[in-house]
N, C-alpha and C positions, 0 to 999 in steps of 0.2 A: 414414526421416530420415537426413542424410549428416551426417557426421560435423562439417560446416561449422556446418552449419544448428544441430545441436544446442548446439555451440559458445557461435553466437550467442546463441541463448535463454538460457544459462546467464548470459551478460555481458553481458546488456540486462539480465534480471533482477537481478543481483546492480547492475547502476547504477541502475536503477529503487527500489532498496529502500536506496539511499544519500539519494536525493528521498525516501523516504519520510521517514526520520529528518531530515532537514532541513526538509518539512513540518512538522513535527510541535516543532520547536525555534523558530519563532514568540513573540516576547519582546515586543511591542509591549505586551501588557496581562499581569500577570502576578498571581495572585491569590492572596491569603495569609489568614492566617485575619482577621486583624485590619484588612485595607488591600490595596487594587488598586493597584499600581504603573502605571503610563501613560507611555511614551516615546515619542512621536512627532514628533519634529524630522522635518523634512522625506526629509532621505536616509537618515536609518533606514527608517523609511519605505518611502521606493522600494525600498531593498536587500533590505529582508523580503518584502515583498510583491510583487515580482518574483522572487523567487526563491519564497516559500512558496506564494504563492498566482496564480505564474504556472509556471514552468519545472518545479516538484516536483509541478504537479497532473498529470502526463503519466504518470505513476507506476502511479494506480490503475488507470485503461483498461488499460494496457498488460499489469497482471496478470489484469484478466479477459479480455482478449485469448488471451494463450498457456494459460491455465487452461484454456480455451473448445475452443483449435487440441490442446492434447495430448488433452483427455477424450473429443472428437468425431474423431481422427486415426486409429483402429482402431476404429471404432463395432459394436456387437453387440446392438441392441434388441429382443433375444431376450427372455425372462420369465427365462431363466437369465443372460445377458448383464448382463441391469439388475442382477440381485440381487448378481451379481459385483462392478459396479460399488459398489453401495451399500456392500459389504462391505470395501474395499479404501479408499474414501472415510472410512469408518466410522475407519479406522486411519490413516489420512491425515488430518481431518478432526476428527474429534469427538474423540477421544483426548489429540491435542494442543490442544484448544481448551478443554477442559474440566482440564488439567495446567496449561497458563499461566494459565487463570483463577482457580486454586487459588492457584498461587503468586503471581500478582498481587496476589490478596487478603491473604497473609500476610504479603507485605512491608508493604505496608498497616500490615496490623496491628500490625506489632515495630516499624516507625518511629513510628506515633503513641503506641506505652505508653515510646520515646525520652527520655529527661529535654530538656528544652527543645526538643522537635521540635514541640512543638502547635501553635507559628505557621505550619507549613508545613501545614497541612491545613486545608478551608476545611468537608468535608463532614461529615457522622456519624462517628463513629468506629466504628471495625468489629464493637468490645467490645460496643454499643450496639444491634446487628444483631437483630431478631427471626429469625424462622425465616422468614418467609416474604419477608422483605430479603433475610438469605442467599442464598436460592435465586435471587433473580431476580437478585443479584451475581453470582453463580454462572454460571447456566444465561443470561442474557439479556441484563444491562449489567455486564460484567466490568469491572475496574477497568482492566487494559491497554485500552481503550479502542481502539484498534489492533486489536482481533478480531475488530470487526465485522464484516470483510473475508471472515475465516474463514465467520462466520452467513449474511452474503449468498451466498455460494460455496457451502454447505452445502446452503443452500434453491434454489438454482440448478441443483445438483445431482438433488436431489431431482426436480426440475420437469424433470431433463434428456430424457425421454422426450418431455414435451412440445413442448421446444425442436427437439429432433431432429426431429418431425414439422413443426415451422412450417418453419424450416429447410431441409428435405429438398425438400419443394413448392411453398414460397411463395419461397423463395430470397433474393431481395434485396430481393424487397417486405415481408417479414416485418422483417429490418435497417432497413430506411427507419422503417417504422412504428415500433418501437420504439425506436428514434432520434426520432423526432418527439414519443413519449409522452415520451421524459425530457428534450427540448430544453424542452417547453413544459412541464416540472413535473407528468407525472400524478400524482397521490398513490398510491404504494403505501404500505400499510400499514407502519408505520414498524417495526413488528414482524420483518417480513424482513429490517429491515438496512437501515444507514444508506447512501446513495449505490446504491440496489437499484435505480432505471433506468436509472447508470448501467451496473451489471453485467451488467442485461439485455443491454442492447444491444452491448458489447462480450465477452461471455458467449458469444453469438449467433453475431457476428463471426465469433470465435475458432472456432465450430463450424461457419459457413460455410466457412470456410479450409481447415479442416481435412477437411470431406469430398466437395473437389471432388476430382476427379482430376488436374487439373492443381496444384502447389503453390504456389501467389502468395508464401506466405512464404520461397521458397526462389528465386522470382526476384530477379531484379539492377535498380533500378531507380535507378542514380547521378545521372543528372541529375536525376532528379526529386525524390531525396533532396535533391542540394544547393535546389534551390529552396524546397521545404519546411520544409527548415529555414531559411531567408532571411526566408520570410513570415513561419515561425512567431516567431519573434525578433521582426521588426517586431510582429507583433500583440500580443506579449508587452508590446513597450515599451508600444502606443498603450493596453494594457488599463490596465495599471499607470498610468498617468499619467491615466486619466480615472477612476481607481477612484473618487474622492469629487465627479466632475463629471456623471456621468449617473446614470441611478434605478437601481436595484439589481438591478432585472430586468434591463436592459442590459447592465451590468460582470456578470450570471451567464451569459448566452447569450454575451458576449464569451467567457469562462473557458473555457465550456463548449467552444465551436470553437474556441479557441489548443489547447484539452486532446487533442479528436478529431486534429486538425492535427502534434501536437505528437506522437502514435501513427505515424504516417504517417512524420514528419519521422526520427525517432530508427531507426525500425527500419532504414529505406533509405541513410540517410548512414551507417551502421554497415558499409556496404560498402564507399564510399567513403574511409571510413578503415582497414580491416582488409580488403578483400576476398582469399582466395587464402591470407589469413596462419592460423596455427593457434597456439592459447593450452594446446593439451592437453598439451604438452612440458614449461612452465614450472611451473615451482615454486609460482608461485600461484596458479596457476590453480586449485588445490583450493579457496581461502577464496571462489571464486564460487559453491559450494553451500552456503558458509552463508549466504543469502540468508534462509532460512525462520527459523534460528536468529534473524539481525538482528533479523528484524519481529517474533518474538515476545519477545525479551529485553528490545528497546531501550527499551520503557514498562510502568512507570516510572521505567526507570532515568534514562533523558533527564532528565524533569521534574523529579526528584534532583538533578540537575546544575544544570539551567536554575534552579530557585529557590536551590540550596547559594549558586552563582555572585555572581547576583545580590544574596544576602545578604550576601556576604562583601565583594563589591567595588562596592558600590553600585550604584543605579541611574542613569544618564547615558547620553547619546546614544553616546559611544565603549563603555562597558562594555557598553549592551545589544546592539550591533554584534557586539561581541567575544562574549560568552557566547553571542549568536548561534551563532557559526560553533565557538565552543572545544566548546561542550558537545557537540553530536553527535559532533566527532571523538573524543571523547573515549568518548563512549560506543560508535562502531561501533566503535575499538581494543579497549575493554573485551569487543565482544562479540565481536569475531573472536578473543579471548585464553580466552577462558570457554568460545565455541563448539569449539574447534579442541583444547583441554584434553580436556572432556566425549567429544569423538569420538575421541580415541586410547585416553583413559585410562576412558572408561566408554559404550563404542560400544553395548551393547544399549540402556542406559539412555538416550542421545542419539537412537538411532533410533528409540523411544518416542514419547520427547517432541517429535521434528521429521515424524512420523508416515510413518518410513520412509526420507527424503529424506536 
């Protein structure tokens, strides 16, 4: 891999995981222990939902895209190979998915035994927990809700011998297919992971890419960036604007191709704007490896923010707009301040918990 290419992966990622937390800061229904707040004026509205659930859904593909292109980029399906894999995953993977979930759950816990926090929590309280809640907090529906990502990736992992073989033989009729199982909804067991066909098939992708011999993610393809992103934009507008006009199957197969489209769009106009240029000089270029830090800090701190916000400045079409956009910023500065601390001032304990990265 050149040292471009590497580049870019870093700072598609690291923009990819800014839509994430912007995702995930969605204020239109806001739930508290006592009362669902609801704002929906018209261009709140639009604003959210073009943005959350149009522009920032380009986010998740895109990590199991490259997830897919680096784990299949030096492949070794050896019985010693796999085991290396699993092993390295293990510490990449399960180590930190099983430390954020920990500590997701004890923030949890210190802010509900809070004097007047009770209104912010809708669920059980954690004190409340049997043994066998615990564990499935734990081990299966973590409170950062955000780590699903991790479990689908995990289990993807696990399956990767098999992907490799569909992959290797079947080639682009394997991707089609599993493209089609999750365009029309196969049910995988929801136990794998939430959004688990789309993984598959951008998982897949990402491994097709990765072990052809020619590198597609390392060609140049500017015109056809700028197009792609032209359409993708339009289809963004026309999805958002009929979200509440056609059936729900429709605005999701809409979502779904602005989402695939929108994979396409980002990766290749990223030439068009940087092609030639190099980000490994600059000074900031380091806060684009805390990518991994972001997605596992930012929940639930976001949602701290998003309800603090809301309670302090009330709920209205301008404030939920505003704590829209204040709270994430607020919380990726928090975590690039927390992450970028952790890694000078306590680097083993950081590379623990980010599983390496």
């Amino acid at each position: 891999m050149n040292k471009y290419l590497s580049e870019k992966i870093k700072v598609i990622q690291f923009f990819a995981m800014i839509l994430v937390v912007f995702l995930h800061s969605y204020n239109v229904i806001v739930n508290f222990k006592t009362e669902t707040l609801h704002t929906e004026n018209e261009v709140n509205l639009f604003v959210q939902n073009f943005i959350t659930n149009g522009i920032a859904r380009v986010a998740v593909p895109l990590f199991f895209l490259l997830s897919g292109y680096l784990f299949f980029l030096k492949p070794d399906f050896s019985l010693q190979g796999i085991l290396t894999k699993y092993r390295r995953r293990f510490k990449s993977l399960v180590i930190p998915y099983l430390f954020w979930s920990v500590f997701g759950l004890l923030l949890f816990f210190t802010l509900q035994n809070l004097p007047y926090a009770e209104n912010f929590f809708r669920n059980e309280p954690v004190k409340n927990f049997s043994g066998a809640k615990l564990a499935d907090t734990i081990l299966l529906n973590p409170v950062p809700y955000q780590l699903w990502f991790i479990k689908s990736l995990l289990v993807l992992v696990i399956l990767s011998p098999v992907i490799y073989f569909l992959t290797k033989y079947l080639k682009l009729v394997w991707i089609v297919l599993a493209a089609l199982l999750w365009f029309f909804n196969f049910p995988y067991p929801l136990v794998l992971g939430f959004e688990f066909g789309l993984g598959v098939v951008f998982f897949s992708l990402g491994a097709f890419l990765g072990l052809q011999h020619k590198n597609y993610l390392a060609c140049y393809f500017p015109r056809a960036g700028i197009v792609a992103l032209i359409l993708w934009l339009v289809l963004l507008l026309v999805q958002t604007i009929l979200i509440d006009a056609v059936p729900l199957t429709t605005y999701v197969a809409l979502q779904k191709t602005s989402a695939a489209l929108g994979v396409f769009a980002i990766w290749y106009f990223y030439d068009v704007l940087f092609k030639g240029q190099s980000f490994g000089d600059k000074k900031y270029f380091n806060l684009f490896s805390l990518s991994f830090f972001i997605f596992a800090f930012h929940e639930p701190i976001l949602t701290i923010f998003k309800k603090g916000l809301i309670f302090l400045i009330g709920n209205t079409e301008f404030t939920s707009i505003l704590v829209y956009f204040l709270a994430p910023i607020i919380t990726i500065i928090i975590s690039l301040m927390v992450g970028t601390f952790l890694r000078q001032k306590a680097t083993s304990f950081y590379q623990l918990i980010t599983g390496g990265r």
